[in-house]
Each structure stands twice: as C-alpha cells, then as structure tokens.
C-alpha positions in Angstrom: 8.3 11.3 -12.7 5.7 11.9 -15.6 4.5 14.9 -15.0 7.6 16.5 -12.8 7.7 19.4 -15.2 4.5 20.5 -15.3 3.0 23.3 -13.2 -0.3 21.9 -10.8 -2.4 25.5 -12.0 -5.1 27.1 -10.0 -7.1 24.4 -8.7 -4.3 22.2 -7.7 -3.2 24.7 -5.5 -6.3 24.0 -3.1 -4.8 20.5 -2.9 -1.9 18.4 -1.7 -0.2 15.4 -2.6 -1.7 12.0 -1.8 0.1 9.2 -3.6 2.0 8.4 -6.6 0.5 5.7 -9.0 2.0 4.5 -11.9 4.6 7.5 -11.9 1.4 9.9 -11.6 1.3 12.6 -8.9 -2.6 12.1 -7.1 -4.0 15.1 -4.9 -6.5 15.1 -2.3 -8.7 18.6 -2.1 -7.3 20.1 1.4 -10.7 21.2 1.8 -14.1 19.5 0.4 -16.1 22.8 0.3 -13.3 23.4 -2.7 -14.5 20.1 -4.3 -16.4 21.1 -7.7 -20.2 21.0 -7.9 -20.0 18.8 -10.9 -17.4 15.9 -9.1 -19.3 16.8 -6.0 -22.4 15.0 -7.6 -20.7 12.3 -9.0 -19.3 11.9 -5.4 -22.6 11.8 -4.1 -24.3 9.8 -6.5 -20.8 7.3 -5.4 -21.8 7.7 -1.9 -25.7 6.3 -2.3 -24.5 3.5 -4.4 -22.2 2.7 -0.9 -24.7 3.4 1.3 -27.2 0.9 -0.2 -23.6 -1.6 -1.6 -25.3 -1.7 -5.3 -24.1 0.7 -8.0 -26.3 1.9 -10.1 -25.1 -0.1 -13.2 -26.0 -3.3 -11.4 -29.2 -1.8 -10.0 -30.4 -1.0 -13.5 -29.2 -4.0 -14.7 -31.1 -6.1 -11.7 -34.7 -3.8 -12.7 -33.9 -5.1 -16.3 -33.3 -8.5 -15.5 -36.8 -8.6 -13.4 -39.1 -6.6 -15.9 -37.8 -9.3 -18.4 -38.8 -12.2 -15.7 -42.5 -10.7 -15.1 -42.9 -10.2 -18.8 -42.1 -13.7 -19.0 -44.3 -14.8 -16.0 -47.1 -12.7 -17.8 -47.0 -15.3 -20.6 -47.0 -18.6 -19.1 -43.6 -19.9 -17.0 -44.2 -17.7 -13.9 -43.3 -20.0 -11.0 -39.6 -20.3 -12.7 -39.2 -15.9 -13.4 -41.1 -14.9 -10.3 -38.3 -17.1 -8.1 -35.8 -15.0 -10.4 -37.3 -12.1 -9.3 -37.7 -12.9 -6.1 -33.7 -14.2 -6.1 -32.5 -10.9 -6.9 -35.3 -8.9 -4.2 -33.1 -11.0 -1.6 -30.0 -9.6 -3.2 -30.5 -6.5 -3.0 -31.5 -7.2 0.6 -28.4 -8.9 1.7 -26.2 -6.0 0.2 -27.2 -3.3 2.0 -25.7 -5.6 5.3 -22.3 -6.5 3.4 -19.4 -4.1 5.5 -18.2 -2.8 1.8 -18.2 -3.2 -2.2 -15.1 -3.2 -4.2 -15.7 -2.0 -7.1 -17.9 1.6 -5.0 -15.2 1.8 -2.6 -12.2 2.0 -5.6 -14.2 4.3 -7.3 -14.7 6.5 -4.2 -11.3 6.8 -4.2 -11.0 7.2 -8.0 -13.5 10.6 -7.6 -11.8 11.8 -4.6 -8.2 11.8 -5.6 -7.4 13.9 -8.5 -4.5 12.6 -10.8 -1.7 15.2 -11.9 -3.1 16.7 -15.7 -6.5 15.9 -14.9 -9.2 18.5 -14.9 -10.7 18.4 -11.3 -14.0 21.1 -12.6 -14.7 17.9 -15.5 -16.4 14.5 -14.5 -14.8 12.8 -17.5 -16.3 9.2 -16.8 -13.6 7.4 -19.1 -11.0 9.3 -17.3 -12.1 8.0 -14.1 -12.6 4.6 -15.0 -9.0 4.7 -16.1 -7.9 6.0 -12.8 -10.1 3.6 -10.7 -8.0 0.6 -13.2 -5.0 2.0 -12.7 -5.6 2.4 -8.9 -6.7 -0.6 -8.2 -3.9 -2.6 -10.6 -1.3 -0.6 -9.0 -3.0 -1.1 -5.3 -3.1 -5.3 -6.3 0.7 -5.1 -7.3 1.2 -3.7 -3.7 4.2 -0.9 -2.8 3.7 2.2 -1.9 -0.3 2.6 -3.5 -1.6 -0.1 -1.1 0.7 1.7 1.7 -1.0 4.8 1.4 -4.8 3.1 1.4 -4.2 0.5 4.1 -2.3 3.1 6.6 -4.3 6.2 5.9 -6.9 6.6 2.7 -9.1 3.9 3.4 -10.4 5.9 6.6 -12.2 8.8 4.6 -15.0 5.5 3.4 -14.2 3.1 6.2 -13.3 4.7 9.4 -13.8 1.3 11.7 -10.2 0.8 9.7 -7.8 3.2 11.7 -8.9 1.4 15.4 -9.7 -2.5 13.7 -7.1 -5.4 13.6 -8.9 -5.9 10.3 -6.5 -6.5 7.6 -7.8 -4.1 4.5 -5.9 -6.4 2.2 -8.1 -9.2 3.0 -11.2 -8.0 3.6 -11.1 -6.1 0.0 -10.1 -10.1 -1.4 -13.2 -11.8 0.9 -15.5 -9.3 -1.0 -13.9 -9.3 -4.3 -14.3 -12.9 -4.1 -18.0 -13.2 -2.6 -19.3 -10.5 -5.6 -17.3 -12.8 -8.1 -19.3 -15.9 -7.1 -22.6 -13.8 -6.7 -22.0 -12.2 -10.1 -21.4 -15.6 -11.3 -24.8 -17.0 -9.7 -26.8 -14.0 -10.9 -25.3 -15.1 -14.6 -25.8 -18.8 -14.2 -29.9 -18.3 -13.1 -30.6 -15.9 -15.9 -28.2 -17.0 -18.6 -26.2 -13.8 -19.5 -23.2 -12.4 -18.6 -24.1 -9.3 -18.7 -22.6 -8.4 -14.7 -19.5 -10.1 -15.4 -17.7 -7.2 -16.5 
C-alpha cells in the first residue's frame, strides 16, 4: 500500500482500521467522544442537512433562487415567480420524507472516516471533498469499498439497513437517479444550472 511505511501518530492511535480505498488506509474513531470539536461540527452541521435531506449548498442556493423570483414578482410577472417559489416550498417539503440523500449520506461517511496522512484535528473542506470523490468512485467500481458500506458502514446513518432485505446498492441508484431528474427540473423551471454540479 501507499502509505504502508508511515507511522499512524497520536491521534490515529484512538482509531482502527475501516477500509482501504484507492490503496489508502481509512480509520474510524473507536470512540466518538475522541472525535475533534472542529470535525465534530462539521459532523453535525452533516447531520442537520440529513435530518431535513437538503444540504446547505442547495438550501442557500433554493433561498437565492426565491429572493430572485419575488424580486421579479415585485416588478410585474408574479403569477409565473410566485409558482417558482412556491415549486421549490414543495421541494423542500417532500425532502424531508425521502428515506436518504446521496450526496449527505457519502459525505457523512467522508467526515467520519479519517484517511491514512490526513489530519483528523483539521476540517480541510477540499480534502474532504476529495475523499467523499474518491469514496464514492471507488464505492461505484464495487470490491471491497462497497463490501465494507453495504455489510457494515452504512448502519452508523441508516440503521433500518442491518435487519432490511433492502439492497443499499439500489436504493443509493433510485435516489441518485430521482435528485438527477429533480436537479434537472429545478434547472429547467429557472434556467440555470447552477445545482447541476
């Protein structure tokens, strides 16, 4: 491996082994009272944004997108922007009912697991969207990643998983799929493609 060579230091030693990505060692806290305060946020902030199945870039995005529509209903075309508006109110609605959201849930996982070199103390967000990519490529390419989260590290976010016939690999593509096509409905009603990321 990568990183066979070096030694895990201090903080590593609270932690054990979880899975191998990409020829990179990933460790799991043993404990989550030895998760740092500064991850620990970012964890919680992760944890809202799952709870309610909006993250907060889309939420931000959607209060953009609606304070643009009422401006524009202020000067003249309101039926047209105040269905936009109301479009994306029932969006927000029928999230907090889906069962999960990609692109929360692989990040959950991205904050939780703490790859081999990385600083566990330090939320370095382009670090972590690296890991959540590399996760999630190496969890589409299937082996021993998507071993490890269908038998076992799915059940810290979805715990129905461990007792459920429910096959993780497609229930993650129904929902990859259905916030596709949403995204792409969202982008077709108010002409940017600013969600399609």
């Amino acid at each position: 491996m990568v990183y066979d060579n070096q030694p895990p230091g201090d903080e590593f030693g609270k932690m054990k082994v979880a899975f191998v990505c990409n020829g990179k060692r990933y460790y799991r806290y043993r404990d989550d009272l030895d998760i740092p305060l500064e991850r620990k946020a970012q964890i919680d902030i992760l944890l809202k944004e799952w709870d309610a199945k909006v993250s907060t870039y889309e939420l931000n995005d959607w209060l953009s997108k609606m304070e643009k529509a009422l401006d524009s209903a202020i000067s003249g075309s309101s039926v047209k922007n105040l269905a936009k508006i109301g479009f994306l109110v029932t969006e927000m609605k029928a999230r907090s009912e889906e069962l999960i959201h990609t692109d929360i849930l692989f990040a959950l996982a991205g904050s939780l697991y703490i790859r081999e070199g990385q600083d566990p103390s330090v939320w370095n967000e382009e670090l972590e969207r690296a890991k959540i990519k590399e996760i999630r490529k190496e969890y589409d390419q299937g082996g021993s990643v998507r071993d490890f989260f269908d038998k076992a590290g799915w059940n810290e976010f979805l715990p129905f998983t461990s007792k459920s016939q429910i096959s993780m690999r497609r229930l993650l593509d129904h929902y990859r799929e259905k916030e596709k096509q949403k995204a792409q409905v969202i982008n077709r009603i108010f002409g940017d493609t600013q969600l399609a990321e």
